[in-house]
N, C-alpha and C positions, 0 to 999 in steps of 0.2 A: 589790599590784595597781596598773594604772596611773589615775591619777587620774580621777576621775569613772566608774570602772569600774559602780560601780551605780547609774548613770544610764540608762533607757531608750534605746536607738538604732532610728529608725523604720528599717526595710527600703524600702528606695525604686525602689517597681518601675514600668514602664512604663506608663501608661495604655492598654491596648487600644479602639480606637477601637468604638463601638459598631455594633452590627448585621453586625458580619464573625463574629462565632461564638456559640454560648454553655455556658453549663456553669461549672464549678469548674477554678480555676489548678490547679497542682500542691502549691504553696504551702498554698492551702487543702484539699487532698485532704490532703495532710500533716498540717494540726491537725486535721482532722476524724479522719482515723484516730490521733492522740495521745492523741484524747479516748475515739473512741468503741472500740478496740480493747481497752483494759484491761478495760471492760463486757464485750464479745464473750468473751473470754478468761476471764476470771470466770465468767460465765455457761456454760462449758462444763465446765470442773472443778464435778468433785461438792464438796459440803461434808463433811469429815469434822466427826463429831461426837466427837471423842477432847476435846477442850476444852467443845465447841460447849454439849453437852447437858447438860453438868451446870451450867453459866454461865445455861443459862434456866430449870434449876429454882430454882437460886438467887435468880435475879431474879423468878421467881413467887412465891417464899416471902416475899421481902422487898414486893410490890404489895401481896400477902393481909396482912399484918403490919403493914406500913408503919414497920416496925427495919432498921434495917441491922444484917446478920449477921454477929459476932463471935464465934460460935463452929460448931466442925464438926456438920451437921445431917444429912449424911451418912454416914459409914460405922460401922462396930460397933468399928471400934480407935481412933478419934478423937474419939468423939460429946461433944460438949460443949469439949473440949480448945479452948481460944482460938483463932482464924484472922483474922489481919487480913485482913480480904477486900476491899484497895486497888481493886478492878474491880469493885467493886460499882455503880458509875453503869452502864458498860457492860452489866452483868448485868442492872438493871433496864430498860433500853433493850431487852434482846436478849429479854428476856419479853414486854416488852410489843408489839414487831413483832411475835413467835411468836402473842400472844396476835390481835391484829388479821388477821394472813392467813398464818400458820401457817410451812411449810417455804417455799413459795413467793417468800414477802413479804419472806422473811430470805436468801434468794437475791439477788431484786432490789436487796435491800439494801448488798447484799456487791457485787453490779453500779457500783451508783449511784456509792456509796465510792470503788472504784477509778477511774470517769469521773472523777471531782471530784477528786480526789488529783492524779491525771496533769495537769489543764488547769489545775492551781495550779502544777504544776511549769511545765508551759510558760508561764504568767503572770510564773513567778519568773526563768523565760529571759530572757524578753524585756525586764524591768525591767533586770536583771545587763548587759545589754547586745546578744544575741544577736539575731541575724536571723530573720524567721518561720521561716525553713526552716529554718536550724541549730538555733533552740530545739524545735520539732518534732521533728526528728532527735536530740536528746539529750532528749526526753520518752519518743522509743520505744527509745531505748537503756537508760534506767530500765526503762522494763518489760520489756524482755529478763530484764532482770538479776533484776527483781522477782519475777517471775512465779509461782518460786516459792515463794513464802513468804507469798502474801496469802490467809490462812486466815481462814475464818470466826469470827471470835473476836475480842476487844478489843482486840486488836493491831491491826486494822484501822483503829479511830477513832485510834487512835494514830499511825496513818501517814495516814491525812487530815489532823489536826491537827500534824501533824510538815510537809506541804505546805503548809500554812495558815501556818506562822511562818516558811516560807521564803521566801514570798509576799512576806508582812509586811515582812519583814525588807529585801528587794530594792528594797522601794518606800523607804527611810528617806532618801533624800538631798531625794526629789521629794516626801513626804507627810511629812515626820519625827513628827507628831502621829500618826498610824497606830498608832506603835509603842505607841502605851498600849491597846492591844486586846491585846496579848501577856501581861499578866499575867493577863487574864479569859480564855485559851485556854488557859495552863499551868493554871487554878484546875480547868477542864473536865478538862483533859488529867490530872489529878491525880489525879484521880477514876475513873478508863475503864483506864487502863494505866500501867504503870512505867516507860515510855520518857519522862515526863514530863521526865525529867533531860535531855535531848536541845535542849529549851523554851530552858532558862539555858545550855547550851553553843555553840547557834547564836547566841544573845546577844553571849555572850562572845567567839568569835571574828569577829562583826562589829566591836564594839567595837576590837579588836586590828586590825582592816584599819584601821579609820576613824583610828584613830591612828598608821598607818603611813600613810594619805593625806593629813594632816595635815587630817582635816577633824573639825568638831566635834565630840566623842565626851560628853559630858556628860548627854545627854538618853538615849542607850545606855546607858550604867553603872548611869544611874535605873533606867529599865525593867527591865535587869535582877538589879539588885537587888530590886527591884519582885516581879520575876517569879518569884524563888527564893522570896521571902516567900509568894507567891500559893499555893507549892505545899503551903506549909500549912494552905491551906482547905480542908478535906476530918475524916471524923469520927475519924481517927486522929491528926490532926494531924503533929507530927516523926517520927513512925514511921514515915512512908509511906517518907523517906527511906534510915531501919534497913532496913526490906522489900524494899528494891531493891539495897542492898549487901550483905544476906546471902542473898539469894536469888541472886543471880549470882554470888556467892563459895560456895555450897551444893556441897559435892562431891558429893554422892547426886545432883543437881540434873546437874550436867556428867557425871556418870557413867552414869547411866541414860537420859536424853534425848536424844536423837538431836542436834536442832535446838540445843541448847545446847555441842554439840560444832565445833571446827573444820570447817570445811568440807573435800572431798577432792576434788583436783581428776578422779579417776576416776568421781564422779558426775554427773549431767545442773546441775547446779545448781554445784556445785563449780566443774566445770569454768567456765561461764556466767561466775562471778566471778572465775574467776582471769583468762580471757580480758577481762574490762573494765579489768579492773587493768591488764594489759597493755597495753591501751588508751592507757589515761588516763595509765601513765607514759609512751609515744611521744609524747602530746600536749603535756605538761610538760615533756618534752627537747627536743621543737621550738619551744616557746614558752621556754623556762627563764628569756631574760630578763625574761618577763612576768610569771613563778612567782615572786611576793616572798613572803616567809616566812609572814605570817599563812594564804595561801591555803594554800600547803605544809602548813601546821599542820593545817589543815581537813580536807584528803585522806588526812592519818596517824591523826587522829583516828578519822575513819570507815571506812577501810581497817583499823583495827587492830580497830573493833566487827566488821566483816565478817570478818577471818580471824581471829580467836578465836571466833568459834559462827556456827552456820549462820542463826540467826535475828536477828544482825546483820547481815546480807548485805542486806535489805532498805532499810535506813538508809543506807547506802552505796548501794545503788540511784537515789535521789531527791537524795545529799548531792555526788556525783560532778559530773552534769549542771548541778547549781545553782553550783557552784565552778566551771566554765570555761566559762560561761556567755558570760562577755563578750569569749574569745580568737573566738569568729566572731558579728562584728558583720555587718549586713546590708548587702547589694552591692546594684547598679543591674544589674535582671535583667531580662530581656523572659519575661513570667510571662504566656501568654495562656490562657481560658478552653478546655478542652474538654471535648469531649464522652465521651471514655473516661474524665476523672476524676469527670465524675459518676456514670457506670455501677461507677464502685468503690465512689463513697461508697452507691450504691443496695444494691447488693451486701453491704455493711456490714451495713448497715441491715435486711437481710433474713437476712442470718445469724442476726443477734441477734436476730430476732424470732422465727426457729424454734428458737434456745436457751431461749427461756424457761423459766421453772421449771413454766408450768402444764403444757405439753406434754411433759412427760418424766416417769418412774415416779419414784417415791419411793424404792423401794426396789427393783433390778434381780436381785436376790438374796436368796439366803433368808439369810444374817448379811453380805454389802457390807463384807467383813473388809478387801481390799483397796487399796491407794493410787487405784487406779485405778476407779471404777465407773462403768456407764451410768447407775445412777441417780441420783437428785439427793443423797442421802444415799450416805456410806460410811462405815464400822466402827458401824453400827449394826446392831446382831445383833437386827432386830424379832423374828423368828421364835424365838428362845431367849426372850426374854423375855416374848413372848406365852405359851408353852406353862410357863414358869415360874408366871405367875401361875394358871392351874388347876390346879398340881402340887404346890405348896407353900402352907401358910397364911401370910396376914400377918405380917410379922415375921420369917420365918424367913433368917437371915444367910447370906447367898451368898458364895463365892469367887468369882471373876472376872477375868479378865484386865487390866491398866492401860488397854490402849487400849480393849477395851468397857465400862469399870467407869461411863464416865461417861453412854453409851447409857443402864446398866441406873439411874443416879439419876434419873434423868427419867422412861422408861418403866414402871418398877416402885417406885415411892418408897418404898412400905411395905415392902419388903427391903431392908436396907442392906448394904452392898458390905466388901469388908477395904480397899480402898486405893483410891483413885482419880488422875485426873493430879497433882496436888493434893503433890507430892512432897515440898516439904518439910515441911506437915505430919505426916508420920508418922514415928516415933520411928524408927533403925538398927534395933531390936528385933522392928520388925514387917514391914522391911524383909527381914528376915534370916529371920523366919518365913514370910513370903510366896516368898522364892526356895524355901526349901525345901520349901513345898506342889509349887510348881509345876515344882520337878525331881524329884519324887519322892526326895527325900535322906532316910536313913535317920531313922528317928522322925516323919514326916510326919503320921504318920493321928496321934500323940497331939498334934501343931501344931494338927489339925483339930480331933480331940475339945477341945484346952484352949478353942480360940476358941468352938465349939459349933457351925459350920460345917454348913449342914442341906442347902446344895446347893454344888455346883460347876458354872460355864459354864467350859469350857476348850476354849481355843484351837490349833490345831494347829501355829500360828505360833509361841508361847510356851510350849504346854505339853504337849508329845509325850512327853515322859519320861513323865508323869503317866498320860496314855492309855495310853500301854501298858501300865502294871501296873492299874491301876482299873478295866481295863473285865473284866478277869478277880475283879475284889474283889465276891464276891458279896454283901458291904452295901450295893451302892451299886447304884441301877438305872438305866440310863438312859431317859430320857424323848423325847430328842429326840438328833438326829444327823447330820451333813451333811460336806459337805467341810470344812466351815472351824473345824469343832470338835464338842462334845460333850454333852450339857447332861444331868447327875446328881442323882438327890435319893438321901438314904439309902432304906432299903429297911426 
């Protein structure tokens, strides 16, 4: 990088003489829609509850308790079986909004996150060196790219806090004391989600510029050292770190998971990143002499978390903008106030208030199976689960789909489920028992009988083989039934 590269550089624009206009520059239309567009945008995607719901029952369990949960409290193949539950700060957080203002308030929540993530990114611009408008313009290239991947779930504190030490980090030439707030944001970060390793890798490649700029790197190498120590505050202590390499090295894990799969550029999202990538190498080839090796290193790092699984894509979202931050410094612009950028930002501002979560159904459908929904919830099958609970007695063990299993731990707790998102929890064994429920593969009904299996939700997405033969199996009866699946008790 060239020296002083993360150094602030102020944008130096024209004074407009007063009383000839008024309103918002362009400039400012720009950060205001950097900040307030990822809200907007948030606020229109429903939340799937395929993570969501069973992360607030947990964090309910653990309020009423006051333990942090170590072993599986959910399903009838795991119960009791150890679970380091590394997201367990998150969980608690995420009960206790649910519990305060319910589906709504965890909306706003997921709003708010994304505003504050984004206007850390453009903070971290303009520190790197960037001009308002260029850091703007690579805040709302992040969110292009983001977009898809900011799920309601603790991965979100994880990508707030992931902006927050890029923040940090940006400011170290001009604050260099700053940086000891980085080990108390990895101890946080430690606790919510497993991208905490992300904390000591933007460490480490700051450090690696600072000593190719030849500027003092000793106070870096503390922190983070510092910061890697920090990640052991938490109740599992060195595990957390085991948990994060064998969970990303878990083939059931890359095998079944969509999002832990490479990205395809035939998809909406695929595509998005391959197109930034393409980007960002044009930008690097017309800069090249600017591209010194640490920055290089930074953009392979993060480009290799995004094209190995689709839920790195998001890291590389926010790690992109922040690395070439300082090839567009700010220019001497004649920026004058009008009146059509305020009528955008008004505009903004009224979108997002008819997005609200108050004003929209909960639930648009009778099981909200698919990606897409009008209402504020998706893959929560209320309707199977409500007509379960009159149908069947407490306790009685359900099959269920992976994507609704974690619906049915919240809505129905006193049923417990065969498997949930929760995948490396569960042994190959019942992995291999649960495909073969749900294909109907020869010997199924005695998989059922051995588990003791007293009802089935099945989905028509996952579990069509099944439907077709079972709804002819006169021991089973159904109770309920709609486009998106089927809901059986025995007979």
């Amino acid at each position: 990088m060239r020296p002083g590269a993360a150094t602030a550089v102020t944008t130096t624009q024209k004074e407009h003489p007063q009383g000839r206009s008024f309103g918002l520059t362009f400039g400012q239309i720009l950060v205001f829609a950097a900040i307030v567009l990822p809200a907007v945008v948030t606020l229109r995607a429903s939340m799937a509850t395929v993570d969501l719901a069973y992360q607030i029952r947990a964090g309910e369990i653990m309020l009423d308790s006051h333990h942090v949960l170590r072993t599986d409290p959910f399903t009838f193949t795991a119960f009791g079986r150890p679970w380091l539950d590394q997201q367990w700060g998150a969980q608690v957080l995420l009960a206790q909004i649910f519990r305060w203002g319910g589906w709504e308030l965890l909306a706003l929540t997921r709003a708010a996150v994304a505003a504050a993530s984004f206007w850390l990114l453009y903070v971290a611009c303009r520190a790197r060196g960037a001009g308002v408008r260029p850091a703007a313009w690579l805040s709302l290239g992040g969110l292009l790219v983001a977009i898809y991947g900011f799920a309601p779930r603790p991965q979100m504190f994880g990508f707030l806090l992931f902006a927050m030490t890029l923040a940090v980090v940006s400011e170290r030439d001009r604050r260099p004391r700053l940086q000891w707030i980085l080990p108390l944001i990895v101890i946080v970060w430690a606790n919510v989600h497993g991208s905490f390793v992300l904390g000591p890798v933007v460490l480490v490649l700051a450090w690696l510029e600072d000593r190719h700029r030849h500027v003092a790197s000793s106070r870096t190498i503390l922190v983070t050292i510092a910061s890697i120590a920090a990640a052991t505050v938490n109740p599992f202590g060195l595990r957390v770190w085991q948990y994060v390499v064998e969970l990303s090295s878990n083939a059931q894990v890359r095998n079944t998971i969509e999002e832990w799969q490479p990205p395809k550029i035939t998809s909406a999202s695929g595509f998005v990143f391959f197109a930034s990538v393409a980007v960002v190498a044009a930008i690097a080839l017309r800069h090249r002499r600017e591209i010194a090796w640490p920055r290089a290193l930074g953009l392979a790092v993060f480009f290799l978390l995004g094209v190995t699984a689709i839920r790195g894509v998001i890291w590389w979202a926010l790690a992109a903008p922040f690395l070439l931050a300082d090839l567009f410094p700010g220019r001497t612009t004649r920026d004058e106030p009008r009146v059509v950028n305020t009528a955008i930002a008004v505009v903004l501002v009224g979108v997002g208030f008819m997005l609200l979560p108050w004003f929209r159904q909960t639930f648009a459908s009778t099981a909200n199976s698919g990606t897409v929904s009008d209402g504020l919830l998706s893959y929560a099958p209320n309707a199977y689960t409500t007509r379960l609970a009159d149908a069947v007695p407490p306790g009685t063990r359900v099959f269920a789909p992976e994507i609704w299993a974690s619906w049915f731990e919240l809505a129905v707790p006193q049923d417990p489920v065969m498997i949930d998102p929760r995948i490396e929890i569960f042994s190959d064994a019942v992995w291999r028992d649960y495909d073969d429920i749900s294909h109907a593969s020869e010997g199924w009904q005695q998989v059922v009988a051995r588990w003791d299996i007293g009802a089935l939700a099945l989905s028509t997405e996952q579990q069509s083989d099944l439907i077709a033969v079972i709804e002819k199996d006169p021991s089973w009866t159904t109770v309920y039934a709609d486009g998106d699946g089927v809901l059986l008790v025995q007979a």
